[in-house]
C-alpha positions as CSV (number, residue, x, y, z in Angstrom):
1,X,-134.8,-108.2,110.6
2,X,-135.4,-109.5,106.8
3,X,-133.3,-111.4,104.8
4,X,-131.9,-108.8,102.1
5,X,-133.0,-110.5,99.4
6,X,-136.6,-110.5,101.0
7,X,-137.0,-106.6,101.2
8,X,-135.1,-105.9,97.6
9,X,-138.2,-107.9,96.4
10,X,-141.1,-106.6,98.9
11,X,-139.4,-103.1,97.6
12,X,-141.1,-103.8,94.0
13,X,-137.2,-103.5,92.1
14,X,-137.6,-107.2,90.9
15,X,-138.3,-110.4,91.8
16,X,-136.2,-112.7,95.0
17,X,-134.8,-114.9,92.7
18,X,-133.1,-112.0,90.8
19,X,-132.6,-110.2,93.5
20,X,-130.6,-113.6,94.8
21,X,-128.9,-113.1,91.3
22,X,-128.1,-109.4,92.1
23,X,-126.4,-109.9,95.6
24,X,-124.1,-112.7,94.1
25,X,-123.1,-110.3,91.8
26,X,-121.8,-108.2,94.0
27,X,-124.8,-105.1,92.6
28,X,-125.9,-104.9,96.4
29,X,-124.6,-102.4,99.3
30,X,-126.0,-102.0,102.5
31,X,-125.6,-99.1,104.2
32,X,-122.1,-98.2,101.6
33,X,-120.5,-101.9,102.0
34,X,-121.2,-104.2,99.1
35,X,-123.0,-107.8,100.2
36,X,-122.3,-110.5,97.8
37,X,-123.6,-113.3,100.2
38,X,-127.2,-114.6,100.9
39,X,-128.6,-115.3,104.0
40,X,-127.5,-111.3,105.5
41,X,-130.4,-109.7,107.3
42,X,-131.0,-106.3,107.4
43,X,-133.4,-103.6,109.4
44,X,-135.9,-100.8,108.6
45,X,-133.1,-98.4,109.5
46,X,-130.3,-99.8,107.2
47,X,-129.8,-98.2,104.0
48,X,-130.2,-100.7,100.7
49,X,-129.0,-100.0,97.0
50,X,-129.1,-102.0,94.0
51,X,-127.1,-100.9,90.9
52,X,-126.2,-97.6,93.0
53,X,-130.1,-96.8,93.7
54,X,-131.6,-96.9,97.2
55,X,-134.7,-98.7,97.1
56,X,-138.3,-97.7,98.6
57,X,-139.0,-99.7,101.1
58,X,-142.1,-98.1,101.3
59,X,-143.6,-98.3,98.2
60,X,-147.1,-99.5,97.9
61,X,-148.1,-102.8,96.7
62,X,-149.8,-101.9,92.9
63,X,-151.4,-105.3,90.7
64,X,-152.9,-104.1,87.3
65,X,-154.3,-106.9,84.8
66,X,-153.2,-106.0,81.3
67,X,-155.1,-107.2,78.1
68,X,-151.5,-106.9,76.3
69,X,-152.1,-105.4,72.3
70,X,-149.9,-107.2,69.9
71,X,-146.8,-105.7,68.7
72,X,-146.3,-104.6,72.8
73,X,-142.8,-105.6,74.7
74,X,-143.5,-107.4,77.9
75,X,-141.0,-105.4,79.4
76,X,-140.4,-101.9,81.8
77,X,-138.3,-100.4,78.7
78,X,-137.3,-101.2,74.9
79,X,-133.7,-100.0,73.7
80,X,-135.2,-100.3,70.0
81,X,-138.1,-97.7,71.2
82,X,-140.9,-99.8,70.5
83,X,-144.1,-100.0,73.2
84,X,-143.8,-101.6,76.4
85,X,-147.1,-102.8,78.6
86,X,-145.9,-100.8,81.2
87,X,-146.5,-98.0,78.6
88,X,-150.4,-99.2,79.3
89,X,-150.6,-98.6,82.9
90,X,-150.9,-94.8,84.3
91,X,-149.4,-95.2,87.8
92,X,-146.6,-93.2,89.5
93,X,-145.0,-96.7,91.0
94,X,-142.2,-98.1,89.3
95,X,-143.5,-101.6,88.2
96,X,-143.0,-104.7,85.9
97,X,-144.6,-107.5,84.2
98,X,-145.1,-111.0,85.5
99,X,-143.5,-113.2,82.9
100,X,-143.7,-112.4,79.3
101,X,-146.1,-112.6,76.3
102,X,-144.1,-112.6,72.6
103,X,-144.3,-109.4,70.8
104,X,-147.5,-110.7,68.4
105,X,-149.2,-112.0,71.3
106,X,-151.6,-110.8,72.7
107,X,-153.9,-111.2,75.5
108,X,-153.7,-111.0,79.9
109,X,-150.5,-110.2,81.9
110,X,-150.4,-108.7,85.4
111,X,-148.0,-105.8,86.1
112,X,-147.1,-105.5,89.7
113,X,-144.4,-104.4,92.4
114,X,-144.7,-106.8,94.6
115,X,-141.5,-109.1,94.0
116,X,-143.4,-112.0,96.5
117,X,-146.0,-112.3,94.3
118,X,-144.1,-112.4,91.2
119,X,-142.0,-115.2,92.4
120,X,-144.8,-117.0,93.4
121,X,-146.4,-116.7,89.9
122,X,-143.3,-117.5,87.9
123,X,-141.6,-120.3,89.8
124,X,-142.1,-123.9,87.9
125,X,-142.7,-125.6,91.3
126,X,-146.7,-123.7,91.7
127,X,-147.3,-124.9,88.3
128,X,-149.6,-121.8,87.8
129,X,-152.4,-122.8,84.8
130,X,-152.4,-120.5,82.0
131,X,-154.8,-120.9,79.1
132,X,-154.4,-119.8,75.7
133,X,-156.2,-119.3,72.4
134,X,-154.2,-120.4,69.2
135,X,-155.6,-120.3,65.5
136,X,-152.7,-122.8,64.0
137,X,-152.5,-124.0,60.3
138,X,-154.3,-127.4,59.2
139,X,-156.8,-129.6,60.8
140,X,-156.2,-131.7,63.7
141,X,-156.3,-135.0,63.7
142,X,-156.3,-138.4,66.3
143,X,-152.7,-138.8,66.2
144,X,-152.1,-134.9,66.8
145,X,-154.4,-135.1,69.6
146,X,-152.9,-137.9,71.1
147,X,-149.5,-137.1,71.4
148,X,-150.9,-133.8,72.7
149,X,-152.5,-135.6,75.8
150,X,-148.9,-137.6,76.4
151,X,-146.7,-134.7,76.1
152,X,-144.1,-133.2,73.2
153,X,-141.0,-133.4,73.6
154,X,-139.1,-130.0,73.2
155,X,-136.1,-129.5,72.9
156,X,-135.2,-132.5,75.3
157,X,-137.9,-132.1,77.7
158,X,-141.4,-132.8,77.3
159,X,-144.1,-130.4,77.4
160,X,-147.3,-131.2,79.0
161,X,-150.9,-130.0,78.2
162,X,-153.2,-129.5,81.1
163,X,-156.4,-129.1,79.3
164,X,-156.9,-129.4,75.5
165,X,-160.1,-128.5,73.7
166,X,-160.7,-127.9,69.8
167,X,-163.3,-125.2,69.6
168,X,-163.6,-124.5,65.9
169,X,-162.4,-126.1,62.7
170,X,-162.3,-124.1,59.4
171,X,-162.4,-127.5,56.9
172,X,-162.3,-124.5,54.0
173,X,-159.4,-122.8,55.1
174,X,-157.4,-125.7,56.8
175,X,-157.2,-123.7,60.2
176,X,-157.8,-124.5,63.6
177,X,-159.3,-123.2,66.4
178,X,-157.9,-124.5,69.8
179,X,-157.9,-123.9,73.8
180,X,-154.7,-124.9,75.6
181,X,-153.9,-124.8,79.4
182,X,-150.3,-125.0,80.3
183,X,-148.7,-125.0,83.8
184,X,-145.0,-124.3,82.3
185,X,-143.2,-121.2,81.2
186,X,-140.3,-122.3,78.6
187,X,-140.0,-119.2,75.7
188,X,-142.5,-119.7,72.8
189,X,-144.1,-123.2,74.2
190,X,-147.2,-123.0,72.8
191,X,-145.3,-122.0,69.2
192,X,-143.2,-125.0,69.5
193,X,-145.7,-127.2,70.7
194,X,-148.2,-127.0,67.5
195,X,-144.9,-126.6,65.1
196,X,-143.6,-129.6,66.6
197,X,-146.5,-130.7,65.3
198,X,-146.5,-129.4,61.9
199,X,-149.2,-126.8,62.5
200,X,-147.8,-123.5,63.1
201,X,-149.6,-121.4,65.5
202,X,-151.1,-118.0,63.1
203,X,-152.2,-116.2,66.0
204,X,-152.1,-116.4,69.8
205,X,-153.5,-114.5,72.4
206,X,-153.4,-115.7,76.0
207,X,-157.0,-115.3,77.7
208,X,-156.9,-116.5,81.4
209,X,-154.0,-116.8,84.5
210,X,-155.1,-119.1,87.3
211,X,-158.2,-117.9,88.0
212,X,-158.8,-114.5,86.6
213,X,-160.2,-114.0,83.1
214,X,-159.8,-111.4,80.2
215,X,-163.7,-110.5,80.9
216,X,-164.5,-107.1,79.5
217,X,-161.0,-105.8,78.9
218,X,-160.9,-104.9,75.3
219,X,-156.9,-104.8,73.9
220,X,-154.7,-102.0,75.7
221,X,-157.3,-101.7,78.4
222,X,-156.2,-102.8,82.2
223,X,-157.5,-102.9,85.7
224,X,-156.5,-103.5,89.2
225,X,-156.9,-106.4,90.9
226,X,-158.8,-106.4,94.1
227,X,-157.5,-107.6,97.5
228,X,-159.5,-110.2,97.4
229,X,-158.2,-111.5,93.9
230,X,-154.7,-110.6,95.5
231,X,-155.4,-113.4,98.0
232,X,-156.9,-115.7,96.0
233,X,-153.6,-115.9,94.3
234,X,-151.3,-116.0,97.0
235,X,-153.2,-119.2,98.0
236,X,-152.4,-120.4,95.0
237,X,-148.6,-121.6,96.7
């Protein structure tokens, strides 16, 4: 016996936390009778649906690393048409991305089905390093620096760089070259960050999760991840 919750996410349809979102919501049956409460347990022979589709529960675990193109939704499907990085991946599993990337960004995202992973990825409490590549407007100075290394404040909270690093200045151009690690996931932080500071970010692209790099993915291209990268990340809770 597994909590429901548990096998709607092991089941690839999304991750725990939604699928905690989902039962509340009353979008849950088991076996014809709607469960709105957490905690219920069911077994390989009961019979789950969310939204009025029975799930797989025997789908196979898929991970695929993306090197998202700009102008891509990180999403399964676009009501306005556009591309979606699932659009990238040829598999026959139904899978999803791990977080987001904005439309003009570009750079790595996994795509997966396992809903234990992506809640392991996504939840603030693993504080999962990501590291990004911005080209921002104007030239860095001390005091921009500085109140990098102590934290922003945005929108009420303050947003902390892990790592900082300038790797090229353009003194012609008035444009910067800079390498930031986060461990947070608030919408557009890197954006607000550097136009907090008065240096809008020109370009973004996001170039390394945890441990795994962009390598020799070139823009659109993908691969999977082995078990052994699989692992690697899991140990990361």
């Amino acid at each position: 016996m597994e909590r429901l919750q548990k096998v709607i996410a092991s089941s690839g349809v999304t991750s725990r936390r939604k699928a905690e979102e989902l039962i509340t919501q009353g979008k849950v049956r088991v076996n014809g009778e709607v469960v709105s409460e957490l905690g219920v347990k069911v077994s390989g022979n009961d019979v789950v649906e969310v939204n009025g589709v029975m799930i797989n529960r025997d789908n196979a675990k898929k991970y695929y690393l993306l090197n998202k193109p700009r102008g891509v939704i990180s999403a399964v499907s676009d009501d306005k048409g556009r591309s979606t990085v699932v659009d990238y991946i040829n598999t026959n599993e139904r899978i999803y991305p791990v977080g987001r990337l904005d439309y003009d960004t570009t750079g790595l995202i996994i795509l997966t089905n396992d809903g234990e992973l992506t809640e392991l990825l996504t939840h603030p409490k693993n504080q999962i390093p990501k590291t990004y590549v911005a080209k921002i407007e104007g030239l860095l100075n001390k005091d921009d620096i500085d109140r990098l290394r102590a934290g922003v404040m945005i929108e009420g909270r303050k947003a902390y760089i892990k790592d900082f690093k300038i790797r090229d200045k353009n003194f012609e151009a008035k444009t910067s070259i800079v390498e930031v690690t986060i461990t947070e996931g608030r919408n557009h932080i890197i954006k607000k960050i550097f136009e907090s500071l008065k240096h809008p970010v020109i370009r973004l692209s996001r170039i390394k999760i945890a441990f795994l790099e962009i390598g020799n993915l070139k823009s659109g291209q993908y691969r999977e991840l082995t078990i052994k990268e699989v692992k690697k990340l899991y140990s990361l809770k």
